[in-house]
N, C-alpha and C positions, 0 to 999 in steps of 0.2 A: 926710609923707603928703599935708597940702594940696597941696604945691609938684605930684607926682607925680600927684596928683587932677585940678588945675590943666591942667598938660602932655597929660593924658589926653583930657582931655574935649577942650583943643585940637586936639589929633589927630584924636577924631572928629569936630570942624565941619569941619576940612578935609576930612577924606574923605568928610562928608558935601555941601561942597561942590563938591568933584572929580566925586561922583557927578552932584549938578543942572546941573555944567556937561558931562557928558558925553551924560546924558539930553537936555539944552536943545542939545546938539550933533547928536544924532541925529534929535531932533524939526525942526531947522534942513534935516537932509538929506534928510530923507524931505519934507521941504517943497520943497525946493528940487528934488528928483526930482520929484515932483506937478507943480510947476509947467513942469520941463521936458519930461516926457511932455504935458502941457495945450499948452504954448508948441509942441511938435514937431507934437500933432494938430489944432492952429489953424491953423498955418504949412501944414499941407497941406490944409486948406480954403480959404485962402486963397490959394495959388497955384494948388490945382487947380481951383478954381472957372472966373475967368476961362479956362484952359485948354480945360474942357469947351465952353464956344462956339466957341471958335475950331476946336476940331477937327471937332466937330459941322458948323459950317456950311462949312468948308473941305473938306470930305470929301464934303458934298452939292454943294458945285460942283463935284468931280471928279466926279462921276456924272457930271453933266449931265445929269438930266434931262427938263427940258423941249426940250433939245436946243438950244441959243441963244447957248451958246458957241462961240468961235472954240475951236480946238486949243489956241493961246499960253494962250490966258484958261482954260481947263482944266487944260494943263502948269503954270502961275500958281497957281491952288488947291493942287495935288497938293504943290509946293515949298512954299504955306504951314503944309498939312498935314505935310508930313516933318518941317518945321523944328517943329513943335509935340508931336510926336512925341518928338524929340529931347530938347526943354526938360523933357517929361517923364518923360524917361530918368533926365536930372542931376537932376530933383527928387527921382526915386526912389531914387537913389544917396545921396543926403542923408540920406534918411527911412531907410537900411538901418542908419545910426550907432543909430538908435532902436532896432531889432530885435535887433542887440545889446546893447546895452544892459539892455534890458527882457529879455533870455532868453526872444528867442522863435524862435530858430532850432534846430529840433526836432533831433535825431538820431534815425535809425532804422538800427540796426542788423542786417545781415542777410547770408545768403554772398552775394557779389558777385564774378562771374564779368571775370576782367581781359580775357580778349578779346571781351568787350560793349561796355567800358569801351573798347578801342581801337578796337573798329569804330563805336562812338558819335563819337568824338572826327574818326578818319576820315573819314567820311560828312557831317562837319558844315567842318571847315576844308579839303578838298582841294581843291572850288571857290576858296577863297579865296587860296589857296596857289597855283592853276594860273593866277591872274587877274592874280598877281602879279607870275609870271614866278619864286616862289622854289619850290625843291624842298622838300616835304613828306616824311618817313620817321618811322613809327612803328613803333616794333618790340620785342619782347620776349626777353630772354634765355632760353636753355635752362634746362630744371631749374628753373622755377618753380612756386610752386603754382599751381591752376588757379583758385584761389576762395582771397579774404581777406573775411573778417568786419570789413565796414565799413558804410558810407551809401552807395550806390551816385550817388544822385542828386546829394551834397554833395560826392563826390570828383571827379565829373564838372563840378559847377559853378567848383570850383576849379580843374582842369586846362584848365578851356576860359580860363578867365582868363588862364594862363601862358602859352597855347599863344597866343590871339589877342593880349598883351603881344609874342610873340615874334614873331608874324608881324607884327603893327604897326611895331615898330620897325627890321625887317629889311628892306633892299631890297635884297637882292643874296643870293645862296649858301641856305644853307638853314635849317631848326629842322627838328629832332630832340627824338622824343620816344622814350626809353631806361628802359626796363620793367626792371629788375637786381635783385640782391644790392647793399645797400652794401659797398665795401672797408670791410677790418677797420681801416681807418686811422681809417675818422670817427668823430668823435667828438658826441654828441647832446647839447643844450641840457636836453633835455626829458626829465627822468630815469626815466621810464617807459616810453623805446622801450628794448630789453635786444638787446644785438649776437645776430646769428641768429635773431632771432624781427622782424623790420623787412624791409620789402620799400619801394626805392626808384622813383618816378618822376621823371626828369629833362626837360627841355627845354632845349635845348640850341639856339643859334639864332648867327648871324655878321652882329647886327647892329652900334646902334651905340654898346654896353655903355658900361659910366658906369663915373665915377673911384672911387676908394676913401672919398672922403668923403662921396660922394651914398650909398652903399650901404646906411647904415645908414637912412638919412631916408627911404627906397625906402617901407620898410613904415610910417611913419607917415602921419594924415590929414591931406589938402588937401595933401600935399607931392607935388612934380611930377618924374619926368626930364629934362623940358625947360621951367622954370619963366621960362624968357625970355620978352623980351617979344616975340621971334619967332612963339612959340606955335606950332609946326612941327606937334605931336602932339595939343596941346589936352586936354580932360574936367579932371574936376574932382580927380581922384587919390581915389579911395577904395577900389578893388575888393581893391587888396593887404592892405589892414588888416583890409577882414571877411574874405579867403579866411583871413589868418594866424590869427583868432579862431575861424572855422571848424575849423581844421586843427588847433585846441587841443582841440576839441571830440571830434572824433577822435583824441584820443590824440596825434598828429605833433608834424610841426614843418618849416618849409620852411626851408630855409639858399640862398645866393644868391654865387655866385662869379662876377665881371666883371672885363675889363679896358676902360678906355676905347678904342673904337677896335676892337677884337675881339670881341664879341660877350658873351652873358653864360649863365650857366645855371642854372635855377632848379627845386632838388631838394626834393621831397615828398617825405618819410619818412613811411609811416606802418605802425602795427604791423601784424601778421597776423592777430591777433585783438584788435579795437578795442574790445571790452566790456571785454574781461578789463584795460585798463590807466583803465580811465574810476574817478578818485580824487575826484572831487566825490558828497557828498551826494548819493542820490535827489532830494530837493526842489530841490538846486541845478543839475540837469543842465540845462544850455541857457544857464545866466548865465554872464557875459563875465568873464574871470582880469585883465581891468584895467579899475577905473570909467571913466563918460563921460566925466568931464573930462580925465582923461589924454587920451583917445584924441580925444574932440574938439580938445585943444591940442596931440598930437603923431602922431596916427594915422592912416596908411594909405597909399595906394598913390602913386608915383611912377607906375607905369608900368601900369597899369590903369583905365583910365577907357574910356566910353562902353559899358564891355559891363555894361551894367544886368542883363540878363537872364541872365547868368552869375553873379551876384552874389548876386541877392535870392533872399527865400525865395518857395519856389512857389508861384505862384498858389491857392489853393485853391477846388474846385468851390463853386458854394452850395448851400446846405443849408436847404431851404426846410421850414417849419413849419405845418402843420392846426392849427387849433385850434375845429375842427366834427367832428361827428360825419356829416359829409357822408359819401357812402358811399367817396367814395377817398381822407378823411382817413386818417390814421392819430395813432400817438401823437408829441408834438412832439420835435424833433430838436434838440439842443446841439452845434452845429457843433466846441468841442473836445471831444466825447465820444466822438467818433469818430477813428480813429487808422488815418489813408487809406495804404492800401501806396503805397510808391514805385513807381511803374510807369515805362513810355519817353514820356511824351508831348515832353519836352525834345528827343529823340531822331529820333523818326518822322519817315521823309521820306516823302512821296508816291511809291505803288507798292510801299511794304514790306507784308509783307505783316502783318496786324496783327489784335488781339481785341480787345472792348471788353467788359469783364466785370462788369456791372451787378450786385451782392451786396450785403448791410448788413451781412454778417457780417465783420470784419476775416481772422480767421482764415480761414476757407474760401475767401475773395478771393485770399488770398494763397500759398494750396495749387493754386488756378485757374492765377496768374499764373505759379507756379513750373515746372506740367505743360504752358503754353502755351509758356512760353521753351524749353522744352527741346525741345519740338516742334517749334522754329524761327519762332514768332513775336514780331512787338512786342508789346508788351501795354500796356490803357489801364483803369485800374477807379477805379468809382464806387461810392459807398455808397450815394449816394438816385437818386430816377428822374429827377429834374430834371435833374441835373447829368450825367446819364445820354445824356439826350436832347442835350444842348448838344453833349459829348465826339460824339457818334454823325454828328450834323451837320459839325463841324468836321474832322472827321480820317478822316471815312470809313474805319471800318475792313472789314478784309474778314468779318466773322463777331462776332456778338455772343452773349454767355452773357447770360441775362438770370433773374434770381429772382422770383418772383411777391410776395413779403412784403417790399415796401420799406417804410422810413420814413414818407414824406412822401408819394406818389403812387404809387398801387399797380399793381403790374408789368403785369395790364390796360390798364390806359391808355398806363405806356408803350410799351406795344408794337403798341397801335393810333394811338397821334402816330406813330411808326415808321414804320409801315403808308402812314398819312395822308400823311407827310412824302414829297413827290418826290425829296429829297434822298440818305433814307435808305431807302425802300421796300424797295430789292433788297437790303439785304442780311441774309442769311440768320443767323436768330434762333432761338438752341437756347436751352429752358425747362428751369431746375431749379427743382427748388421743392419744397418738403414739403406743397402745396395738391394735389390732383388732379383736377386743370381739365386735361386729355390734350383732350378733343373741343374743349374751347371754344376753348384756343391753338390749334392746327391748325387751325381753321376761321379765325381770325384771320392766320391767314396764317406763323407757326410752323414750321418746319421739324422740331423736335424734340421731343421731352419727357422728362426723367427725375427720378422722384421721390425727394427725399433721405428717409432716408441714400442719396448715390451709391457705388459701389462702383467700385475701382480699374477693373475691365474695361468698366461702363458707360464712364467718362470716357472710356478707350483707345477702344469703340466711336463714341463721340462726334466724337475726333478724327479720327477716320476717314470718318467720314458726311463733316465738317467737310472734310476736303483732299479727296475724290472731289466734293462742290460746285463748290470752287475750282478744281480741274481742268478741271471738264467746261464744256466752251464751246461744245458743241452739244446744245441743248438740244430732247429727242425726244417731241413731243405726239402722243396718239393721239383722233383727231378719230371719234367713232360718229356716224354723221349718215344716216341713209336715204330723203335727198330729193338728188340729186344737184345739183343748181343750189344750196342752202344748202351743202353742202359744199363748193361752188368758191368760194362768197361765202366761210364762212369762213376757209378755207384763205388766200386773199387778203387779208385782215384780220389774220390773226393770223402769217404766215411772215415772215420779213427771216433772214440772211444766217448766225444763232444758231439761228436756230429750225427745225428739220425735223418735217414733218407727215404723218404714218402714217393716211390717211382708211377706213374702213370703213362698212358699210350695213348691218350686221348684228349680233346680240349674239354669235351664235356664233363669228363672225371678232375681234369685240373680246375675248370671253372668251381666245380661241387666243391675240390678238398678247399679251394680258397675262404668259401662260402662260409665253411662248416667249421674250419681251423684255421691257425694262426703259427706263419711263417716266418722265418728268416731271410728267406731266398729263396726265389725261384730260379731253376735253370730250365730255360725253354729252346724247343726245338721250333722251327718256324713252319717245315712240313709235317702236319699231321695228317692222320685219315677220315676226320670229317671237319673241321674247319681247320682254317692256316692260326698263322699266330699272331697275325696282323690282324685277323678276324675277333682271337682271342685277347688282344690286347684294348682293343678298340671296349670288347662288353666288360671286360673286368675295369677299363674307368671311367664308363658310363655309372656303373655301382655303387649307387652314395654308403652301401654296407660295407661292403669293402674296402676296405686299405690293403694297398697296395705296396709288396716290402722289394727290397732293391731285386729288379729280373736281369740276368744272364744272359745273354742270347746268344744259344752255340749251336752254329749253323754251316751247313756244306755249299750252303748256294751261292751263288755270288748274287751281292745286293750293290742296285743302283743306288744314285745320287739321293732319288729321290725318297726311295726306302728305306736309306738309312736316316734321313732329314725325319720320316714320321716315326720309326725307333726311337729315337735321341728324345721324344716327349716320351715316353713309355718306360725306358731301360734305364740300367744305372750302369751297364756295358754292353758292348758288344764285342762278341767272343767269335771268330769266323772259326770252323774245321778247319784245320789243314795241318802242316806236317808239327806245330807246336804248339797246337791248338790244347793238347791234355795241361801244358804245363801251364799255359795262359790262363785257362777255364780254372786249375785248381787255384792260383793266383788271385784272379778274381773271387771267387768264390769263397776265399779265408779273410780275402778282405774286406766284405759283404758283413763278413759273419763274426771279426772284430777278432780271429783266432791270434792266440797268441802264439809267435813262431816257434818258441822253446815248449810248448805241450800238444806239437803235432808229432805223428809219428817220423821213422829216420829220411825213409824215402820224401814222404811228402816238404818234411825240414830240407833235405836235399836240393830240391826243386826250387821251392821260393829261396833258400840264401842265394843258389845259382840265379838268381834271376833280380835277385835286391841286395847282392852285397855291396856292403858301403865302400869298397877297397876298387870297384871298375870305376866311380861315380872321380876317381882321381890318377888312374891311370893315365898315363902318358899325357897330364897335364904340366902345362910350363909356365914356373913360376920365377922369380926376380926373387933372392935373399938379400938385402943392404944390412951389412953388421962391420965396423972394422975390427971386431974381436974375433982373433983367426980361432979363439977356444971356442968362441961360438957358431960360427957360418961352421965348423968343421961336424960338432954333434949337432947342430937342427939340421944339415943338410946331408949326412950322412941319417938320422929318421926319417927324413921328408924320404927321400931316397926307398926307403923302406917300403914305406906306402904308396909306390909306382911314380911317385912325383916326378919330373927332369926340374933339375934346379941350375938355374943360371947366377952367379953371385958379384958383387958389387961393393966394395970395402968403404966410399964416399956417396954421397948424394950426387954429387957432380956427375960421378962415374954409373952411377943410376940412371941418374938421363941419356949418355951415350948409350947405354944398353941397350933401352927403350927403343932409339932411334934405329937400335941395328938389329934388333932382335925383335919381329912383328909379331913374333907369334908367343909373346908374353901373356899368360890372361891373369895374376894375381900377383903383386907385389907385398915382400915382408920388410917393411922399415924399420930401423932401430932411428932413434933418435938422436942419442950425444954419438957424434961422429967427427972428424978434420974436414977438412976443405968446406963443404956442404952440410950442413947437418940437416935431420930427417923431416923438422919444421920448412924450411926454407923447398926442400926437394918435392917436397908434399902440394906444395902452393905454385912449384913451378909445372909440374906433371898435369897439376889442374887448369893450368892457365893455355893450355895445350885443347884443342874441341878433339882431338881422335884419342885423347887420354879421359875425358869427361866420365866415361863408366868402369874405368879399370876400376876392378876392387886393389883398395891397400888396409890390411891391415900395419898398423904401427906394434912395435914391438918397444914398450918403454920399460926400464930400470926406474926410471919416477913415479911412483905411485900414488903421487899428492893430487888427489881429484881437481887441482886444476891443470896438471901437468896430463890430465885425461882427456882435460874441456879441451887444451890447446890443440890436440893430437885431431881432434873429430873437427875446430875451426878451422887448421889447416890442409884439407881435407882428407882426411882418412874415413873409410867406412866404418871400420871398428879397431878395438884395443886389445893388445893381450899384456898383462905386466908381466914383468920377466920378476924370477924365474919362470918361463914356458912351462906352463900344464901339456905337454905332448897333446893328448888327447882334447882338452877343450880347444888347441889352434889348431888342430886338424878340425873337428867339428865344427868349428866357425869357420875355416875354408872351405869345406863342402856347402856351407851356406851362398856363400858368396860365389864358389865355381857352379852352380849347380844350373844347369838350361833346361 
């Protein structure tokens, strides 16, 4: 019994030591993760840092602004910008090991329409394919479904991978890409695609296909198809190991047939419906089926490199934070709380025609975006106003949905930066919203309004308003004017090549043409010679016939309080004569009429940029730069500078806050984040803790690009994010958001 006692209790030190060595092994790897997510969001501080100068100041020599470059010394700039570019293509392609890793490559699952997917794929490599001299064919077999239940965006960023692999290494004949049934011969790795229920994409290409023993090395990382020291093809080989981690995520599996010398082809499997096979945990959806160190010591692409942007996860809008009870705060926003539809911006080419559907509702956004595609449009949707405004700038769409109840800056304002913006002015802005503000949007310039709940037939009438806009390219003003000399002044003010103008002298003829035809715009005069216009405003919305399109009213009289209170239900401006009354009146009057400012004539162009250029909206504003990198405060502040800005700077957080205290007349702060003394977290939490700090806008300016290194940035309190390297342009765009009264 001792002996056995003995033995016993032996047994439990070992297992009890088994256990401190497997606990002390697990605490070893959660350490050694910690340090390598730290080591990965250092590493891209530290390369992207110097980066941001270099593009920064390379990018303002290709302007050339003060004009003083030769052409060569321009073309010189643009070459050092591409190549910086480039470097951080491959840095991002590094950084994408981490996003897998870390499980942060989302899936969203939803029907996905296959000939999207092929006219997306089309529209983006046929240029590239025609330039090469190789024929391009995409095609789908008969008898397929029309919709699989997958990620629309993650299938497309995978097939651009194979398809741009196969065009890269082809120079002769062609790639094929073959939409099918797999034969009942294949056989899957991946025991959750089930034969008949798997629909195959192939590519198929006559380039210059690899031997049998590269094939398997294909999908590991840093490994190359042409790892000579030729370097014919170059990149760094990653794209194949995240699309293959991807395509796990979806349920699939890619398999790869090649002969050296004959070209190779490379088949997506993936199921019909991608939810129904997803065997990981809820909590675990998005983490990678093989740890880092495998895949950093044998994973990824031979034959994928340089296309970053088919790879990584997408961009996400920013998601900027109130934390005042200013009147267009709202309540603070959690950038992963929000769960953004996959829309086309990967996609859109210029001239498609396209929606930008401004919502915070995920769900409704994405019953928008569903009723838009089917319509025949691209579709682009944001949750906050901010990121609203950016999207709206950049991609010009033709028609914007926009909500009044956003997050972070409220649909009012978006929709007057809109308005504001020369960029975005013309295009036509329908209002849903549970608010009922009908007179105040339409006098802002609005096109539409409808109050939710919306109902299936509003939306149908919606889209309908929406394509007779886009249609109509002559746009029909009826001008009431009873002094004949201002009617030919207007008339010549306001006509060019779009516009036709319908002139009258009377209320009784203006009543008629309302009656009999269909307007644009009215411009009205208030004194006529048989009724006034108060008179005439009064019987034209007594008129259950008539609708009523946005009126003008341009007038020499001076109006009371009172007069203008009964105007404001009638008009969608009021436009007074006087000494700059022609440039107001045309103003209004383009804006009515949704004119785009690049197809008016020079004079008339002259007039509205003088009166909406985006470069006064920043003028002799003063702003706070915190960076201790003298390469960087030296080119952002030397740009800002550019753009009229006064810039004040600050090398710690610490020394940020003195600033603040001595310089009242700060209205925008630019944070970097790793700094000495203070760094940008710490400074960010002390500025807020402050009530006459409460509504300063900061943007944060981070080299961390690891979307929690985002979350932290807007927890402590930043309005929004720019990653460095500095897009110039989209952090100016996002400070006019933020400066703008």
């Amino acid at each position: 019994l001792e002996r056995k006692t003995a033995e016993t209790e032996e047994k439990n030190r070992d297992i009890e030591l088994a256990k401190q060595a497997v606990e002390i092994q697990a605490r070893d790897l959660s350490r050694a993760s910690q340090y390598k997510s730290e080591f990965l969001a250092n590493m891209s501080h530290e390369l992207r840092t110097p980066l941001n100068s270099l593009l920064i100041l390379s990018q303002s020599l290709s302007h050339n602004r003060q004009g003083n470059l030769t052409e060569e010394q321009q073309e010189d700039a643009k070459v050092i910008y591409q190549g910086g570019k480039a470097l951080l293509g491959l840095i991002n392609d590094i950084l994408d090991l981490s996003k897998v890793e870390a499980g942060k490559l989302d899936i969203h699952f939803e029907q996905m329409a296959i000939d999207t997917l092929i006219d997306n794929l089309r529209s983006q490599f046929s240029p590239i394919a025609a330039d090469k001299g190789i024929e391009l064919v995409l095609e789908k077999e008969s008898g397929l479904p029309a919709n699989i239940f997958s990620d629309l965006l993650r299938v497309e960023q995978v097939m651009r991978n194979l398809l741009s692999n196969g065009l890269k290494f082809t120079h002769q004949g062609s790639v094929r890409l073959k939409v099918h049934k797999p034969e009942p011969a294949v056989r899957f790795n991946n025991p959750a695609l089930k034969p008949g229920q798997v629909i195959a994409f192939a590519v198929v290409d006559t380039g210059i296909g690899m031997a049998p023993e590269k094939q398997q090395s294909v999908f590991e990382a840093f490994q190359q198809g042409d790892g000579s020291i030729s370097r014919v093809y170059g990149g760094t080989g990653l794209g194949l190991t995240i699309s293959r981690e991807m395509v796990k995520l979806l349920g699939g599996e890619i398999q790869l047939q090649s002969e050296e010398g004959q070209g190779s082809t490379f088949t997506l499997y993936l199921p019909l419906d991608g939810q129904s096979v997803q065997t990981l945990p809820a909590g675990e959806q998005g983490k990678p089926h093989v740890p880092f160190e495998q895949l950093a010591a044998s994973t990824s692409p031979a034959r994928m490199n340089g296309q970053q942007s088919a790879i990584a996860a997408p961009a996400q809008p920013a998601i900027p934070i109130q934390k005042t009870a200013a009147p267009t705060a709202a309540k603070p926003v959690n950038p992963a709380s929000l769960a953004q539809p996959a829309d086309d911006r990967e996609s859109l080419a210029p001239g498609d025609k396209s929606v930008l559907i401004i919502e915070d509702d995920p769900a409704f956004a994405k019953i928008l975006l569903d009723l838009s595609r089917k319509k025949g449009y691209r579709c682009l949707t944001s949750l906050t106003g901010s990121a609203g405004l950016q999207l709206a700038e950049q991609y010009q769409p033709s028609a914007i949905l926009l909500d009044l109840g956003l997050p972070d800056i409220g649909g009012r304002q978006v929709l007057e930066q809109l308005k504001q913006n020369i960029k975005t002015r013309h295009i036509p802005v329908h209002i849903l919203s549970a608010e009922d503000k009908n007179n105040e949007v339409l006098q802002m310039g609005a096109v539409g309004f409808l109050t939710k709940p919306v109902s299936g037939e509003e939306i149908q009438a919606l889209f309908g308003k929406m394509e007779s806009l886009l249609q109509s390219s002559i746009k029909q003003v009826l001008l009431v004017e009873d002094d004949s000399h201002n009617r030919q002044a207007v008339t010549r003010l306001i006509a060019n090549k779009d516009v036709e103008i319908c002139a009258v002298g009377t209320g009784r003829e203006a009543y008629d043409k309302l009656a009999t035809g269909s307007f644009d715009c009215v411009i009205l005069d208030l004194t006529l010679p048989d009724i006034s216009g108060f008179e005439l405003l009064n019987q034209l919305s007594q008129d259950q016939q008539i609708t009523l399109p946005p009126i003008v009213v341009y007038t020499g009289r001076e109006l009371t309080t009172e007069e203008y209170k009964e105007l404001s239900e009638y008009t969608s401006s009021i436009v007074i004569k006087g000494v700059s009354s022609p440039e107001r009146l045309l103003d209004e009057t383009t804006l009515f009429l949704h004119s785009v400012e690049s197809s008016l004539p020079l004079n008339q162009r002259n007039i509205i940029q003088m009166l909406h250029s985006p470069e006064k909206l920043l003028q002799g504003r003063k702003i706070l730069l915190v960076d201790d990198d003298l390469r960087n405060t030296y080119a952002l502040s030397k740009v800002l500078r550019e753009h009229g800005l006064e810039v004040s700077m600050a090398d710690n957080g610490e020394l940020a806050l003195q600033k603040l205290e001595e310089e009242q007349d700060i209205e925008l702060v630019l944070m970097d984040i790793m700094m000495p003394v203070m760094d940008g977290y710490e400074a960010m939490r002390r500025i807020r803790q402050q009530a006459k700090f409460k509504s300063l806008p900061i943007i944060s300016l981070t080299a961390k690009a690891m979307p929690e290194d985002k979350a932290k940035s807007i927890e402590a309190g930043a309005n929004d994010y720019c990653t460095k390297p500095v897009d110039v342009d989209k952090l100016i765009s996002m400070m006019r958001v933020w400066l703008f009264k």
